[in-house]
MDTraj code that builds the backbone (N, CA, C; nanometers):
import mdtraj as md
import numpy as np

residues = "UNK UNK UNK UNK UNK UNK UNK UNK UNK UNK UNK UNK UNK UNK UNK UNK UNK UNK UNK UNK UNK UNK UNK UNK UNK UNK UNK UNK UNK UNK UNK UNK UNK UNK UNK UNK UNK UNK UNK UNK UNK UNK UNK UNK UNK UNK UNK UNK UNK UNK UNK UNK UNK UNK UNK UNK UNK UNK UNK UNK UNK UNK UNK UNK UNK UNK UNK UNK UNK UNK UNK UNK UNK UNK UNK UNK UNK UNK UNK UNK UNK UNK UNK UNK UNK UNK UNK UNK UNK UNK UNK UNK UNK UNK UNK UNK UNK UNK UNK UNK UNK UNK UNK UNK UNK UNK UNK UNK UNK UNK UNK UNK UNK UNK UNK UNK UNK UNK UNK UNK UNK UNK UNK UNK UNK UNK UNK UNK UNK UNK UNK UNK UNK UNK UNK UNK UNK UNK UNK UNK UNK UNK UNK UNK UNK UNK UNK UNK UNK UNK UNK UNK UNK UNK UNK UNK UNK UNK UNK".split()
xyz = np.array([
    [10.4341, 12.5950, 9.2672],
    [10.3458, 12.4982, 9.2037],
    [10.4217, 12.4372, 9.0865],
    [10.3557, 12.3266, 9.0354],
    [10.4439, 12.2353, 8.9370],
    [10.3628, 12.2056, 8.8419],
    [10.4286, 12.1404, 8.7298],
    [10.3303, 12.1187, 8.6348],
    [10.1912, 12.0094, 8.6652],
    [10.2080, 11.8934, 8.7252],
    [10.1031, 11.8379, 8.7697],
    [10.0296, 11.9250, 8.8737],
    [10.0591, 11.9560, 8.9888],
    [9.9524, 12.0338, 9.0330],
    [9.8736, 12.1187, 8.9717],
    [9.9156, 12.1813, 8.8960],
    [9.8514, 12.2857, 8.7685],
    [9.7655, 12.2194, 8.7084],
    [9.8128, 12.1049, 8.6577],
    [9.7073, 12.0083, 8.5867],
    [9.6092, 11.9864, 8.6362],
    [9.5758, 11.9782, 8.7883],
    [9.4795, 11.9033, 8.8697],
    [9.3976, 12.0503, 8.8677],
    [9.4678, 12.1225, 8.9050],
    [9.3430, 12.2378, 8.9138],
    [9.2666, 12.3123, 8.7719],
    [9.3032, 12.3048, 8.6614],
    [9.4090, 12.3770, 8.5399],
    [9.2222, 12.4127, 8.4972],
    [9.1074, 12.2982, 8.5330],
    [9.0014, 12.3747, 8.4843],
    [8.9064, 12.4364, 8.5786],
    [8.9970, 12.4305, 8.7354],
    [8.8768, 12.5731, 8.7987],
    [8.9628, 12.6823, 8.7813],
    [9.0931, 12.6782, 8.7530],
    [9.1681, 12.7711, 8.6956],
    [9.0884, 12.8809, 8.6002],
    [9.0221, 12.7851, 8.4867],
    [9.0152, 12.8330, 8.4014],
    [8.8283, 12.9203, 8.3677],
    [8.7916, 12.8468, 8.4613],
    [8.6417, 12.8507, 8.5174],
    [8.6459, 12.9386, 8.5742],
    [8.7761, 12.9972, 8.6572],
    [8.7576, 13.1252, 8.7731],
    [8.6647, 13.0301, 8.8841],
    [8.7013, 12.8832, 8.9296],
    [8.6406, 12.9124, 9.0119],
    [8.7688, 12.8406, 9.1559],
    [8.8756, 12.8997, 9.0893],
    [9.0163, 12.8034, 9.2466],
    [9.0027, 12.9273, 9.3027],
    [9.0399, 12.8824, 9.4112],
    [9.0899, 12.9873, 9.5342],
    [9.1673, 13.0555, 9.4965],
    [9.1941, 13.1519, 9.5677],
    [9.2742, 13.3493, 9.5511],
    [9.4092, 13.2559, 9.5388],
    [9.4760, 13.1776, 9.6490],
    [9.5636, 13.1356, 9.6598],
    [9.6749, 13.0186, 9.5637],
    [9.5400, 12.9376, 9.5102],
    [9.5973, 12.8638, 9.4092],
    [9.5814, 12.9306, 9.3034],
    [9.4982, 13.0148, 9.2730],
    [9.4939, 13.1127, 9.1154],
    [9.6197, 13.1822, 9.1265],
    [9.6781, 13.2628, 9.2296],
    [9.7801, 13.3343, 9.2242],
    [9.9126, 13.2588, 9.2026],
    [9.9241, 13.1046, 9.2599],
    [10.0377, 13.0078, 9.2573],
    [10.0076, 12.9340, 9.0957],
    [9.9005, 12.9633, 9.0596],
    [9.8910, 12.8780, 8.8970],
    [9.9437, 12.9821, 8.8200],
    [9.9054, 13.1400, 8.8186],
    [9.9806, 13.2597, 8.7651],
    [10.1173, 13.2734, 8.7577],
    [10.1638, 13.2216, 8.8642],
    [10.3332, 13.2325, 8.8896],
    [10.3417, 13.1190, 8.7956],
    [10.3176, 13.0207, 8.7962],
    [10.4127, 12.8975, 8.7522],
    [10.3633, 12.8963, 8.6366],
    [10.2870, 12.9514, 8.5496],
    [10.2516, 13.0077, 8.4171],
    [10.3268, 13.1096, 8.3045],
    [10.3701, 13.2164, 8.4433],
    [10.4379, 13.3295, 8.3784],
    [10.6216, 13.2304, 8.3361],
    [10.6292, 13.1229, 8.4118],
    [10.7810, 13.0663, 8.3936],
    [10.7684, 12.9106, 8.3333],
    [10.6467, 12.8547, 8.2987],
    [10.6097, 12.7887, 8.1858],
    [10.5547, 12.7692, 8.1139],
    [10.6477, 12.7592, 7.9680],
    [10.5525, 12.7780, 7.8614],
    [10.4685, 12.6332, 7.8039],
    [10.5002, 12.5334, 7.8319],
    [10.4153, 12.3934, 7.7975],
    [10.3071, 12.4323, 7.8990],
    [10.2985, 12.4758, 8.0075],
    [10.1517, 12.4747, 8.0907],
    [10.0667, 12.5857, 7.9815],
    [10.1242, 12.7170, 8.0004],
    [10.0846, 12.7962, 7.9165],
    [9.9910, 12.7639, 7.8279],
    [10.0688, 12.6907, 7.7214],
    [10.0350, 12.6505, 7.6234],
    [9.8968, 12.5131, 7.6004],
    [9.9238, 12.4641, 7.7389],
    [9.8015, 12.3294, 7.7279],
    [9.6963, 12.4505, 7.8407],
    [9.7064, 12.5497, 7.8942],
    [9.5672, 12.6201, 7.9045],
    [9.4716, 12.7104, 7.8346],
    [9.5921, 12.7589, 7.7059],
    [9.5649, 12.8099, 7.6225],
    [9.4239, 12.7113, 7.5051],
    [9.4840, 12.6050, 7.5306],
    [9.4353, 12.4761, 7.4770],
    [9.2736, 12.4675, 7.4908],
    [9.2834, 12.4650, 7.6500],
    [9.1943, 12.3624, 7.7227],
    [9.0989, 12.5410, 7.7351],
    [9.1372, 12.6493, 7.7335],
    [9.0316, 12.7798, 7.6985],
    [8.9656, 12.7804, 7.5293],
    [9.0201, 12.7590, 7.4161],
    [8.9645, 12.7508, 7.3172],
    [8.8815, 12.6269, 7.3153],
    [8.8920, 12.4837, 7.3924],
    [8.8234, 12.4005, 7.3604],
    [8.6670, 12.4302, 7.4685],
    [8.7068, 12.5067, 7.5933],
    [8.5701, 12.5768, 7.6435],
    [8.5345, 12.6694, 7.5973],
    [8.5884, 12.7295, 7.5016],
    [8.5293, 12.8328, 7.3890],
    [8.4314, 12.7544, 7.3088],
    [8.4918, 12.6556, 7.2045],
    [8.4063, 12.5763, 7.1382],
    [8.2633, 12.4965, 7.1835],
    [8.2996, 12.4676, 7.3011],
    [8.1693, 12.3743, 7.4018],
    [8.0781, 12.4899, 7.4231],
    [8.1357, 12.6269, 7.4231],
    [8.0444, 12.6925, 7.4821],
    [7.9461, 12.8100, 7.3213],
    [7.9866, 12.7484, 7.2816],
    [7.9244, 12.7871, 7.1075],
    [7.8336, 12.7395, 7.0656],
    [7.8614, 12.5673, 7.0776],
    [7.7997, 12.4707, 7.0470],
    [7.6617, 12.4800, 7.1067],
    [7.5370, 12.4382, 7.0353],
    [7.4165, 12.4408, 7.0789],
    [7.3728, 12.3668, 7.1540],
    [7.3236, 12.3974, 7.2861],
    [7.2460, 12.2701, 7.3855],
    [7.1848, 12.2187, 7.3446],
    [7.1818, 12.0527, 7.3430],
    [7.1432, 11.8934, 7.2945],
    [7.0374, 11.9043, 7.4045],
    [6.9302, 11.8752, 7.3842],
    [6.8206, 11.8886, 7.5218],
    [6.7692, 11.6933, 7.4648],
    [6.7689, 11.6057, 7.5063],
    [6.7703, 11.4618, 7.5062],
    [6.5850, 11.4484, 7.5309],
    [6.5364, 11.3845, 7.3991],
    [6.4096, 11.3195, 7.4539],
    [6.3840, 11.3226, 7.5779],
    [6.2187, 11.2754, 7.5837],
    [6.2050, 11.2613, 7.7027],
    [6.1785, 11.1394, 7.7108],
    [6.1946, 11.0461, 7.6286],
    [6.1934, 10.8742, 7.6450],
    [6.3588, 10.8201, 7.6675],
    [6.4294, 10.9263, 7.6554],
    [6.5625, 10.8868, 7.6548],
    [6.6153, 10.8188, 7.7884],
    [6.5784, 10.9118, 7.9075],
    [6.5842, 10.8619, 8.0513],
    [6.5306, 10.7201, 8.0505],
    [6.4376, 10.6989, 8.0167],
    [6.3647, 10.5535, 7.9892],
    [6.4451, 10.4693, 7.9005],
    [6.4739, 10.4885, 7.8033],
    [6.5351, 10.3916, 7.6963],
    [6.7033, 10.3658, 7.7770],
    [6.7637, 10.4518, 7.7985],
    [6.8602, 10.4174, 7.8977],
    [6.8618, 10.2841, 7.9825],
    [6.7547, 10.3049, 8.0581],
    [6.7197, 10.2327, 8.1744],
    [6.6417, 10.1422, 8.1264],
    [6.5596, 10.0999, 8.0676],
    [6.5228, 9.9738, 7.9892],
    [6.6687, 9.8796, 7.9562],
    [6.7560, 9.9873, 7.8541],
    [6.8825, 9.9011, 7.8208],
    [6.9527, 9.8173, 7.8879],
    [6.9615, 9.9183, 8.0128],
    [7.0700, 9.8905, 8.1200],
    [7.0175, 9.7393, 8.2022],
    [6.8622, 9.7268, 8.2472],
    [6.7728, 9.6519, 8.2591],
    [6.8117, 9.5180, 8.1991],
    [6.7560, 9.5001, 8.0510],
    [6.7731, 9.3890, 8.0129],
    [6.9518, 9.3465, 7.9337],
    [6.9859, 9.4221, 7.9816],
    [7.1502, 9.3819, 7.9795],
    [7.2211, 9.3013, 8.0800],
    [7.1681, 9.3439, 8.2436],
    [7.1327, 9.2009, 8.3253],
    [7.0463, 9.1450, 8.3600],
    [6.9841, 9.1279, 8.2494],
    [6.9095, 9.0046, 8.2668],
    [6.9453, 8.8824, 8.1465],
    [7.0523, 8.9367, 8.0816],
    [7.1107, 8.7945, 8.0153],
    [7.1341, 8.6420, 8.0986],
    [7.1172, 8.5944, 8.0488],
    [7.1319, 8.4391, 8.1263],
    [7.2053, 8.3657, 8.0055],
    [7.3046, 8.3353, 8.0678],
    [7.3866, 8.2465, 8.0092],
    [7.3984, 8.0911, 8.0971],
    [7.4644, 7.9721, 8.0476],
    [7.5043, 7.8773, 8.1324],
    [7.5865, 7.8916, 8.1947],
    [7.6841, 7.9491, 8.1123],
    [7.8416, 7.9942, 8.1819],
    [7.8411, 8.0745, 8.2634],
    [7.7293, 8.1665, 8.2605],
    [7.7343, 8.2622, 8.4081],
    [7.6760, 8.1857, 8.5315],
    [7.6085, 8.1121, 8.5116],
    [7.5480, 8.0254, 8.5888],
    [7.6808, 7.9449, 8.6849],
    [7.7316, 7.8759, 8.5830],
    [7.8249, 7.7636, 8.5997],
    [7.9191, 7.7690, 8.6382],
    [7.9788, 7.9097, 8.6092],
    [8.1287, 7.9508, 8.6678],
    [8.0996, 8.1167, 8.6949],
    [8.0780, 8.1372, 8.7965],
    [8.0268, 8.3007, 8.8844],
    [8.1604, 8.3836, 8.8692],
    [8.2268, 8.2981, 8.8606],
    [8.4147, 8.3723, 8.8597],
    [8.4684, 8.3289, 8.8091],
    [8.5291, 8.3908, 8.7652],
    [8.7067, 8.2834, 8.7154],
    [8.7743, 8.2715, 8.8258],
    [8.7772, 8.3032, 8.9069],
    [8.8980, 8.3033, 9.0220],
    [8.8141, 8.1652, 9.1131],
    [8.6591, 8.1866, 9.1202],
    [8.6522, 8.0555, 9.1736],
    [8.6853, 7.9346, 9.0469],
    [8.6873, 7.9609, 8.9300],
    [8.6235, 7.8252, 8.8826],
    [8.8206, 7.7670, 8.8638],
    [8.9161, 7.8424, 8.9159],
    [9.0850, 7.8514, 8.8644],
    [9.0797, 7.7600, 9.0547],
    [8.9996, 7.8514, 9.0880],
    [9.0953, 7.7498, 9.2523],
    [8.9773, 7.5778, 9.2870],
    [8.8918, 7.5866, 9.2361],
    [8.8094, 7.5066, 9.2454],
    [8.9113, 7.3580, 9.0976],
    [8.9431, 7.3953, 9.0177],
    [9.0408, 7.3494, 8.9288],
    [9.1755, 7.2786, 9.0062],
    [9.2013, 7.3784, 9.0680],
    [9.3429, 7.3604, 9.0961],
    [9.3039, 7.2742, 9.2591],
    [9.1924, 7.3119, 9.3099],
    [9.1738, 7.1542, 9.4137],
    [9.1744, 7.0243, 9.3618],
    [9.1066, 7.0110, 9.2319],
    [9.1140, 6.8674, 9.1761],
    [9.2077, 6.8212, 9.1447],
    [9.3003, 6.9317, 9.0733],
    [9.4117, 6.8810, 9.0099],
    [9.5061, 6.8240, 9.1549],
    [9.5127, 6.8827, 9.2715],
    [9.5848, 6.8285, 9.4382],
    [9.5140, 6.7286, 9.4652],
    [9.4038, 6.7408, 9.4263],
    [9.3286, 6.6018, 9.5313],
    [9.3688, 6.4622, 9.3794],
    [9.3841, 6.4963, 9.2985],
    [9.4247, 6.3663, 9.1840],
    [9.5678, 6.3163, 9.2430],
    [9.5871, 6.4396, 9.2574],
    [9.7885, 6.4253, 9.2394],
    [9.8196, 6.3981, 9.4072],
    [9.7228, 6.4032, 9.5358],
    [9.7523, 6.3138, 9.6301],
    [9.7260, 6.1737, 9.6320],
    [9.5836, 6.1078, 9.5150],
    [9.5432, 5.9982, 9.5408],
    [9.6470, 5.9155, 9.4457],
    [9.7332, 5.9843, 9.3663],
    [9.8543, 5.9191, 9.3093],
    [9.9602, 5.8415, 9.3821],
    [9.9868, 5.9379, 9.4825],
    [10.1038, 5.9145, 9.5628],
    [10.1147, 5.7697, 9.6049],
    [10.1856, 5.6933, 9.6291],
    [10.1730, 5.5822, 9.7112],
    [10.1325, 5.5830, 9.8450],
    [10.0756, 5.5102, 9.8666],
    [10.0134, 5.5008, 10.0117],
    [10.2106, 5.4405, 10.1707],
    [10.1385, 5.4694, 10.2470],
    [10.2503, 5.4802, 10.3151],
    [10.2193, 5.3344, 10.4115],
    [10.3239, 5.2590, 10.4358],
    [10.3392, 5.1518, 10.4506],
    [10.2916, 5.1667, 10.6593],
    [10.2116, 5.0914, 10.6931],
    [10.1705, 5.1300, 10.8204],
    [10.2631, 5.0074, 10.9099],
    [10.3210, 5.0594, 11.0252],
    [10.4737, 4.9782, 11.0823],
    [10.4013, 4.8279, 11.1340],
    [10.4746, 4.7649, 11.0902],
    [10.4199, 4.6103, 11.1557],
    [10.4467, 4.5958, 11.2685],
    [10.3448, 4.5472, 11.3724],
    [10.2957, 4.5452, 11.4924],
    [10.3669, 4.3373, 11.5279],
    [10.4596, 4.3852, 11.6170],
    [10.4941, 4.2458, 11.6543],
    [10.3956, 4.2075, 11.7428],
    [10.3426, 4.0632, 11.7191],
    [10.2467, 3.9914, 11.7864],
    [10.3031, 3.9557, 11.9302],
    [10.2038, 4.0001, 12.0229],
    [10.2262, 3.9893, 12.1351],
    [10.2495, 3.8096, 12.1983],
    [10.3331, 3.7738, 12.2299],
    [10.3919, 3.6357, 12.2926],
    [10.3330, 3.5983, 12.4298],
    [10.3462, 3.5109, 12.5213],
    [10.3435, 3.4782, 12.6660],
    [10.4540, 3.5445, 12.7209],
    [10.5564, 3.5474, 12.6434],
    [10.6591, 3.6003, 12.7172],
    [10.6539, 3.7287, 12.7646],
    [10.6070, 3.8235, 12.6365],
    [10.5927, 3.9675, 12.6695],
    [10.4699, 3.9900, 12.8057],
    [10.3690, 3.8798, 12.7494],
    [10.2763, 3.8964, 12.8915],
    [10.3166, 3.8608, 13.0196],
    [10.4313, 3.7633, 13.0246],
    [10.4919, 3.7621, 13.1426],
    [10.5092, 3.8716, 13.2310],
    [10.6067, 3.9451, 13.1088],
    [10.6975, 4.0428, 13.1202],
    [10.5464, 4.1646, 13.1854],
    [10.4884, 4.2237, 13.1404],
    [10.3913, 4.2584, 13.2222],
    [10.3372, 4.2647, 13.3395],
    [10.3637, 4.1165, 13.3444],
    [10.3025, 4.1318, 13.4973],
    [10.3572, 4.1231, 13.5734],
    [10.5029, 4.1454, 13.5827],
    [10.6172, 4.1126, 13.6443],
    [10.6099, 4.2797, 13.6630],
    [10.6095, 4.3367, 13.5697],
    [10.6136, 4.4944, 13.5329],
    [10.5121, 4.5403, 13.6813],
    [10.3755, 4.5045, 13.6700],
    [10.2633, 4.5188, 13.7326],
    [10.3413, 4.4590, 13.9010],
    [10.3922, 4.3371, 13.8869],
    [10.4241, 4.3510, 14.0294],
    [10.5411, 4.3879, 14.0736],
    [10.5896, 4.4915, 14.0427],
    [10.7433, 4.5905, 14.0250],
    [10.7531, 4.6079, 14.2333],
    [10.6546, 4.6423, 14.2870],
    [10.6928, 4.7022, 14.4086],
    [10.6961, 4.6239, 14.4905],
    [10.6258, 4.4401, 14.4802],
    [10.6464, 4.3676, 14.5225],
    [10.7757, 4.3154, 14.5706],
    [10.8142, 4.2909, 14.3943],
    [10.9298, 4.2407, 14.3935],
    [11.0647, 4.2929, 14.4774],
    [11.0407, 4.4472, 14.4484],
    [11.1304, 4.5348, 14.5299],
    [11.1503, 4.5196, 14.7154],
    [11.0770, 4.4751, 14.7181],
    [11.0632, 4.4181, 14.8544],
    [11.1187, 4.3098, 14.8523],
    [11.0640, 4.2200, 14.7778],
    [11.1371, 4.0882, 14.7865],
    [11.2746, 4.1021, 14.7771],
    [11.3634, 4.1628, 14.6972],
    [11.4991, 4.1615, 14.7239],
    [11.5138, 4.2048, 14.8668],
    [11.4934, 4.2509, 14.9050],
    [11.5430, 4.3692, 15.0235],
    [11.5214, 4.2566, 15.1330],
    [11.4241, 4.1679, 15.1524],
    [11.4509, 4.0767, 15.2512],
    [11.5263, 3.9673, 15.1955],
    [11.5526, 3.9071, 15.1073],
    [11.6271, 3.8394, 15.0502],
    [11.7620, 3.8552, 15.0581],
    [11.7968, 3.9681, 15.0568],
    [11.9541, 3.9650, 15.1264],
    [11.9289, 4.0717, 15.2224],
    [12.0035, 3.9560, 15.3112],
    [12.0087, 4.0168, 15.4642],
    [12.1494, 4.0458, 15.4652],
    [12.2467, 4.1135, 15.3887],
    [12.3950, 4.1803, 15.4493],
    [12.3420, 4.3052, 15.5260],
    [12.2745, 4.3694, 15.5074],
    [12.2490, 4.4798, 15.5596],
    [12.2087, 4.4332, 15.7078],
    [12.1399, 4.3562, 15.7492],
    [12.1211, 4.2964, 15.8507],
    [12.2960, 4.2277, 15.9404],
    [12.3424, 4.1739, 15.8647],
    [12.4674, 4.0973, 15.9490],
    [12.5805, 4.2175, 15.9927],
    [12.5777, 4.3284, 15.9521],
    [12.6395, 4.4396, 16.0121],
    [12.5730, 4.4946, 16.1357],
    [12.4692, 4.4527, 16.1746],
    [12.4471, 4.5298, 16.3024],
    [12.4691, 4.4541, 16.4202],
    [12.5386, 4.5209, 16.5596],
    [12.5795, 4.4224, 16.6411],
    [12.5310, 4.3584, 16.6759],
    [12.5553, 4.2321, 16.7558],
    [12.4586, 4.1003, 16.7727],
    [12.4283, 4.1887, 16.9171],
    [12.3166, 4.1578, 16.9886],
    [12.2619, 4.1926, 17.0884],
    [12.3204, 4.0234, 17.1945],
    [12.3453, 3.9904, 17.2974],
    [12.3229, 3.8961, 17.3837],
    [12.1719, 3.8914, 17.3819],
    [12.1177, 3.7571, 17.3882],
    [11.9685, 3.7379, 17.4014],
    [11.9397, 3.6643, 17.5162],
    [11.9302, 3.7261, 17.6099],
    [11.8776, 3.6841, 17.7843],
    [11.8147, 3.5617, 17.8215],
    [11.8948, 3.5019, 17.8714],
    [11.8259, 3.3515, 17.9296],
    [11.6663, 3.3687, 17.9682],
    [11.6041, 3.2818, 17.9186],
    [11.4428, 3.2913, 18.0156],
    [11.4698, 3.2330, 18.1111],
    [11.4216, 3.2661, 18.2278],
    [11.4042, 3.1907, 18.3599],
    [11.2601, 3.0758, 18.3298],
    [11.3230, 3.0016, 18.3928],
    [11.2523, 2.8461, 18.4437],
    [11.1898, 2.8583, 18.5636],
])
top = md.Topology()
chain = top.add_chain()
for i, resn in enumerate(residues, 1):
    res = top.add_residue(resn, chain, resSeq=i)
    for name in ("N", "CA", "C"):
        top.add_atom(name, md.element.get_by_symbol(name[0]), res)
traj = md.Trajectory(xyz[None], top)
């Protein structure tokens, strides 16, 4: 055992009322220190004295006067309790205004200019729109692909 553990137990120690096991481990580490020693030596004369001293037996309005106190102690009303329930709200509720000031500062951001749409671009559209047309249209439009295949003879009609 050590000096803090000793400490923690040091008044059922002294009460007789720790276990066989920690009374016997507070004994050892007693007999080989003398500062514990010495602060139980302490803490036995000052339960000597408490136990001299005459029992205080408390009114019997005392339980009452207590509790009356305690009573109208919340029931103070202030504005400020009203007005600010916390400091921690009334610090972040602060510190929103102070962000929402310090965004409406900022300059506003320039929104991209929109080129006005022309005939041309609408051309261009619908040219877009007739994309698969057109794709066709080349493809008969040049006939090389056609002049590579062998000519066939084309058979007299009979008369």
């Amino acid at each position: 055992m050590n000096c803090k553990a000793l400490e923690k137990i040091a008044i059922e120690y002294i009460d007789g009322r720790a276990e066989l096991h920690k009374k016997r481990q507070a004994e050892e580490h007693l007999g080989s220190c003398a500062a514990c020693r010495r602060r139980i030596e302490e803490l036995r004369e000052i339960w000597g004295i408490l136990d001299e001293a005459p029992m205080i037996v408390p009114s019997l309005a005392f339980d009452a006067g207590v509790r009356a106190r305690i009573a109208a102690e919340g029931n103070r009303w202030s504005i400020w309790g009203w007005l600010v329930p916390s400091p921690r709200l009334a610090i972040g509720v602060t510190a929103l205004l102070a962000f929402s000031i310090w965004l409406s500062s900022l300059p506003k951001a320039q929104a991209p200019q929109s080129m006005p749409v022309t005939a041309a671009s609408d051309a261009e559209f619908h040219m877009i729109a007739d994309l698969p047309v057109l794709e066709d249209y080349n493809v008969l439009a040049n006939f090389e692909a056609l002049s590579e295949l062998p000519v066939q003879p084309v058979p007299a009609k009979a008369e």
